[in-house]
C-alpha positions as CSV (number, residue, x, y, z in Angstrom):
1,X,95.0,-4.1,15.6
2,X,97.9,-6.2,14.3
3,X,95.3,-8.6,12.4
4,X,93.1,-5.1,11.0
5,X,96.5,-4.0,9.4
6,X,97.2,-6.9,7.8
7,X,93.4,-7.2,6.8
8,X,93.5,-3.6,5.6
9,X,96.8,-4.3,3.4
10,X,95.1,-6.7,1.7
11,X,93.3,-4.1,-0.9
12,X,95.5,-1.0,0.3
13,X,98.6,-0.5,-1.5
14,X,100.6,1.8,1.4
15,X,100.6,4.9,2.4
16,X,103.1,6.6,-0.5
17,X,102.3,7.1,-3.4
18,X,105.8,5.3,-4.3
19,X,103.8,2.0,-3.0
20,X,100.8,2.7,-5.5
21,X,103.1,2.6,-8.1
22,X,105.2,-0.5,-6.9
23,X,101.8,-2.4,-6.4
24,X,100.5,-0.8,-10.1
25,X,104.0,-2.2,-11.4
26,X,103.4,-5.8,-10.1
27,X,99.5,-5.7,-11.4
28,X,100.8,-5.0,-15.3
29,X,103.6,-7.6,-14.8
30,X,100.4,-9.9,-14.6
31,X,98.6,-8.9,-17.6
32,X,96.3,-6.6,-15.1
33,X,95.5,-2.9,-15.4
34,X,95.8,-0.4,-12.8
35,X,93.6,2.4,-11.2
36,X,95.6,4.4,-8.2
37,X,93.1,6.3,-6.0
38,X,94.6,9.1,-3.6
39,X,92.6,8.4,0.0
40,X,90.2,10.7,1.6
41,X,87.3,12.7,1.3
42,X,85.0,15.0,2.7
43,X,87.3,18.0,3.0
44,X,86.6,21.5,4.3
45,X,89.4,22.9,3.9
46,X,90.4,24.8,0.3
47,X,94.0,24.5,0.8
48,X,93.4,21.0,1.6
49,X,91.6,20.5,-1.5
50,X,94.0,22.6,-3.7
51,X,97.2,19.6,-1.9
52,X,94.7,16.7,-2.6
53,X,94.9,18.2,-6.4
54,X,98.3,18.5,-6.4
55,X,98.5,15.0,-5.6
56,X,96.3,14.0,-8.2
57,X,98.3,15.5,-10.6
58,X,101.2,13.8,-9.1
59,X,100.1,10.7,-9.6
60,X,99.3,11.6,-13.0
61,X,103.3,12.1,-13.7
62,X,104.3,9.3,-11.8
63,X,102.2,6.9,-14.0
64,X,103.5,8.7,-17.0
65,X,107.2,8.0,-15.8
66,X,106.7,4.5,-14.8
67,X,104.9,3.9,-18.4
68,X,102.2,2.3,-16.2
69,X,99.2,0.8,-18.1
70,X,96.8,2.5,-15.2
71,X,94.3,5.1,-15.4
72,X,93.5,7.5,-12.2
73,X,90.4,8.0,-9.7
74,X,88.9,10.8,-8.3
75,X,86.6,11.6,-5.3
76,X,84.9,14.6,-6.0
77,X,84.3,16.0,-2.2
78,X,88.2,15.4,-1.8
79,X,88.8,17.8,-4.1
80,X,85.9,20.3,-2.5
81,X,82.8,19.3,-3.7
82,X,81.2,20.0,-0.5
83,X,83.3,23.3,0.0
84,X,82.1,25.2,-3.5
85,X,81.2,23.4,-7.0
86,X,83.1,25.7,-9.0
87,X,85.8,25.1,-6.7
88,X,85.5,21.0,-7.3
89,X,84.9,21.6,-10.9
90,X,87.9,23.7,-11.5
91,X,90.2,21.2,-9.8
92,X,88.8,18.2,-11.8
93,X,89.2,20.1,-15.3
94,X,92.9,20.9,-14.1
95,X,93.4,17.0,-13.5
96,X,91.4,15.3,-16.4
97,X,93.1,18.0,-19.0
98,X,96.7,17.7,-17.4
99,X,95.6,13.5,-17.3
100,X,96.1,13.7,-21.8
101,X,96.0,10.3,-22.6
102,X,95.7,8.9,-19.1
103,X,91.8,7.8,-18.1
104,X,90.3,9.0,-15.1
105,X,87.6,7.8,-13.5
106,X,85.2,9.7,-11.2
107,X,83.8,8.0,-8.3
108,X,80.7,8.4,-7.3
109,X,80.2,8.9,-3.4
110,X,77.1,8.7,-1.5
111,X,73.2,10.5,-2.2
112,X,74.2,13.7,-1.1
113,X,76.1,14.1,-3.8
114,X,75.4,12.4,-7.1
115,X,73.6,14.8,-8.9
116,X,76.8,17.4,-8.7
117,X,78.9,14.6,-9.5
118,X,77.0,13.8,-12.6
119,X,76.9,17.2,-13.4
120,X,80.3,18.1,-12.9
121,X,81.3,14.9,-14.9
122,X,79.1,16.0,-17.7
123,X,80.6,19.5,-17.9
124,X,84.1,18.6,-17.9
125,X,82.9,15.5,-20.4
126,X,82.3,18.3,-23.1
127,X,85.5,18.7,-23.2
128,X,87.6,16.1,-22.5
129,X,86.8,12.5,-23.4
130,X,89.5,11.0,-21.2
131,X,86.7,10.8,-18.3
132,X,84.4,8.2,-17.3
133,X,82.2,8.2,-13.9
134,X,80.9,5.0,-11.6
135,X,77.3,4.8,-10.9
136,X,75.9,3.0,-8.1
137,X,73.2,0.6,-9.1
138,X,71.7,0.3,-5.4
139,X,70.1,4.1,-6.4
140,X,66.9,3.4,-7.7
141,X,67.3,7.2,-10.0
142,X,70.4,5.0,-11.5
143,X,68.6,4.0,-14.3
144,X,67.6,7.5,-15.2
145,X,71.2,8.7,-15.1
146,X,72.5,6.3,-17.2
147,X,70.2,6.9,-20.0
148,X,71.1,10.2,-19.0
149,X,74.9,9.7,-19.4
150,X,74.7,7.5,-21.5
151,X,72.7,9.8,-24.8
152,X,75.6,11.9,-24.1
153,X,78.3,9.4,-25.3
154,X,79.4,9.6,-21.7
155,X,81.6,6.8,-20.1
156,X,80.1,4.6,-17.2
157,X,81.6,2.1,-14.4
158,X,78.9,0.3,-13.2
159,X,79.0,-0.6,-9.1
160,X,77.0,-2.2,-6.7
161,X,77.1,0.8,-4.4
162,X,78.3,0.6,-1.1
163,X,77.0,3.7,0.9
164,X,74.1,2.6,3.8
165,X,71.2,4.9,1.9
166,X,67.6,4.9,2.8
167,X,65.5,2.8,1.6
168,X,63.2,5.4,-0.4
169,X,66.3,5.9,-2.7
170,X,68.0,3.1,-2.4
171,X,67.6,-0.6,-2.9
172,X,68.2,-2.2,0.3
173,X,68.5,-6.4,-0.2
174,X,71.5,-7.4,-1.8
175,X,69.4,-9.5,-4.3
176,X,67.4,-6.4,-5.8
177,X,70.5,-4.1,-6.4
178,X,72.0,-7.1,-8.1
179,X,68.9,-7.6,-10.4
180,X,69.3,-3.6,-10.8
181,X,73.0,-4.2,-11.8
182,X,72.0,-7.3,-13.9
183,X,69.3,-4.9,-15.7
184,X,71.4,-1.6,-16.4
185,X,74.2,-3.8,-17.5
186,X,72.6,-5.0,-20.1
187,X,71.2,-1.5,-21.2
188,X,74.9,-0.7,-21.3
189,X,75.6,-3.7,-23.7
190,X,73.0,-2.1,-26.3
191,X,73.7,1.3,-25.9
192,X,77.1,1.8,-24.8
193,X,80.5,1.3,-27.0
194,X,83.1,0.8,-23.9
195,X,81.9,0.4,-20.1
196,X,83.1,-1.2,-17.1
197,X,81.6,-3.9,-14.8
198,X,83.4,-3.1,-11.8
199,X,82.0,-5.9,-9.2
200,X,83.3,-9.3,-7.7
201,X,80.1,-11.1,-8.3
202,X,80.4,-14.3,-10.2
203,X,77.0,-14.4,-11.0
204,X,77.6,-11.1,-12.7
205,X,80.6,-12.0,-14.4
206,X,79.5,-15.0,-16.1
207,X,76.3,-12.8,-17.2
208,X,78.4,-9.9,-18.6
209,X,80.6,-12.9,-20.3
210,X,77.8,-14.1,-21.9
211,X,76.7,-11.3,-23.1
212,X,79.7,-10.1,-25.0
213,X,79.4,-13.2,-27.0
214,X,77.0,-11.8,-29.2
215,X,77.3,-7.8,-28.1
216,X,81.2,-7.9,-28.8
217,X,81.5,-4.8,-26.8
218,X,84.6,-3.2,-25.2
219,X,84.5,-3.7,-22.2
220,X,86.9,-4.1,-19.2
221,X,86.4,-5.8,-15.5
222,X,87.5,-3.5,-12.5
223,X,87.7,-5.3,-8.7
224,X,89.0,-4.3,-5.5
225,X,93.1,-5.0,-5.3
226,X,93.3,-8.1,-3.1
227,X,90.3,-10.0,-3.7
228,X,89.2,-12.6,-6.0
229,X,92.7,-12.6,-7.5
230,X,92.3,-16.1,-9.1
231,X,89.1,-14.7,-10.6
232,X,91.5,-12.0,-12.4
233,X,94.2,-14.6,-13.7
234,X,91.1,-16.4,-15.5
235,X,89.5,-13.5,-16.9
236,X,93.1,-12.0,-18.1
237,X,93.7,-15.5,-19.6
238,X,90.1,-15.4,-21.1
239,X,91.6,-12.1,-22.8
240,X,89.2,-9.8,-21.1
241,X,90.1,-6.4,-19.5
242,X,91.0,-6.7,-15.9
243,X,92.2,-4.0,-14.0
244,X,93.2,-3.5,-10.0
245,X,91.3,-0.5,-8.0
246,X,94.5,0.4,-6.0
247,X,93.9,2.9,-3.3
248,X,96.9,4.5,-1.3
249,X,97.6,7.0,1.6
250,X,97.3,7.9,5.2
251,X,93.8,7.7,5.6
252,X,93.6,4.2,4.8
253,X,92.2,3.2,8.3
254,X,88.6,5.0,7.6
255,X,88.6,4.0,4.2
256,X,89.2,0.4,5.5
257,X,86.4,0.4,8.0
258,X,84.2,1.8,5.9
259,X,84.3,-1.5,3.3
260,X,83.6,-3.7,5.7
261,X,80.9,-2.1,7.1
262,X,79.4,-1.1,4.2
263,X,79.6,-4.4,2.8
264,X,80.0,-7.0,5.2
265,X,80.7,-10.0,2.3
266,X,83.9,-7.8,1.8
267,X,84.9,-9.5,5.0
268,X,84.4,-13.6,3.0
269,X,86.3,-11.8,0.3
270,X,89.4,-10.7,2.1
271,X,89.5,-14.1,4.1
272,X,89.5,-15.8,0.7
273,X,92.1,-14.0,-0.7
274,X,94.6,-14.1,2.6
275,X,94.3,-17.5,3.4
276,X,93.5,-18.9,-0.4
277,X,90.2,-20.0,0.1
């Protein structure tokens, strides 16, 4: 258990959200951006979702204070997506319009719940442009959405996806979701004026490089906080965009598990970056 906590640390910032902000401190003092994500999902419970709001907006103040260069992420059934949409919908507009000048990022969870996600994210897009969601390019409807999303000036991270889905819906080698990836990214490069590549891929990396030499695009790469952290240092010195995804909370054990069993190269990942390989 010892050796799972000190495994889980590696890309968990604590349990407080004082440690997110530490661990978002020491990421800027590097020439890296920040995105602090509040733990948990799949709540039942209104008055749970109406404290995981309040904790959202929390974080939201504490960036301001710190003058943090981080934006914030949300998981929509955290905030009661699977309780009522209206409910979910109301708590996100509270957050993204309280957020100002602060980014926040929607996650995108798994199948069940995309198309509310998208729609949600579209809705509160209308009215505040400080919003951006991730889609998961293992979804074979991906492409869709991000034409979708993407006609609508609307922001997109692009990610692997890391929910087990079946394989009607889903892509399920590694290779063809990263030839998915590989293909929407470069939709994005034509037709999108700022995105993010969020992935730890090198192959994907050098590709999205590459591209920009002649696209020129904003664009900015987002990885996990704790892995591939020489990759980071390059790409800051390289002058791109990097930022940490820096998660915190109680609930940091299922949130652990989870990664390494949805993607079991997390695992080569974290023993890279605790023992410097």
């Amino acid at each position: 258990m010892s050796f799972f906590i000190r495994f889980a640390r590696q890309w968990i910032a604590g349990e407080t959200l004082d440690d997110a902000i530490i661990t978002a401190k020491k990421a800027n003092n590097r020439g890296i951006g920040a995105i602090i994500n509040f733990l948990g999902e799949h709540v039942k419970d209104r008055e749970e979702a109406e404290k995981n709001k309040i904790e959202n907006l929390e974080i939201l103040r504490a960036i301001k204070d710190a003058k943090l260069n981080s934006s914030l992420s949300i998981k929509l059934t955290q905030l009661g997506l699977g309780i009522d949409k209206n409910l979910c919908l109301s708590h996100v507009e509270t957050i993204v319009s309280a957020a100002n000048d602060i980014f926040v990022w929607i996650d995108m969870e798994n199948s069940p719940y995309t198309e509310d996600t998208i729609d949600i994210y579209l809705t509160v897009f209308k009215k505040y442009k400080n919003a951006g969601i991730a889609i998961q390019t293992n979804l074979k409807r991906s492409e869709d959405d991000i034409r979708r999303i993407a006609s609508l000036g609307g922001i997109i991270r692009l990610v692997k996806g890391a929910y087990k889905e079946n394989s009607q819906i889903a892509y399920s080698s590694r290779a063809d979701v990263t030839i998915n990836f590989s293909k929407l990214m470069g939709f994005l490069f034509y037709r999108s004026p700022f995105f993010a590549i969020a992935t730890h891929d090198d192959r994907l990396v050098n590709e999205a490089i590459e591209a920009n030499r002649s696209h020129k695009k904003k664009i900015e790469f987002q990885m996990l906080h704790g892995v591939r952290e020489e990759l980071k240092n390059k790409l800051v010195k390289k002058g791109f965009v990097v930022v940490d995804y820096i998660p915190y909370g109680k609930k940091w054990f299922p949130y652990s598990v989870r990664r390494i069993r949805e993607r079991k190269r997390n695992i080569l990942l974290i023993f890279r970056s605790i023992f410097d390989i």
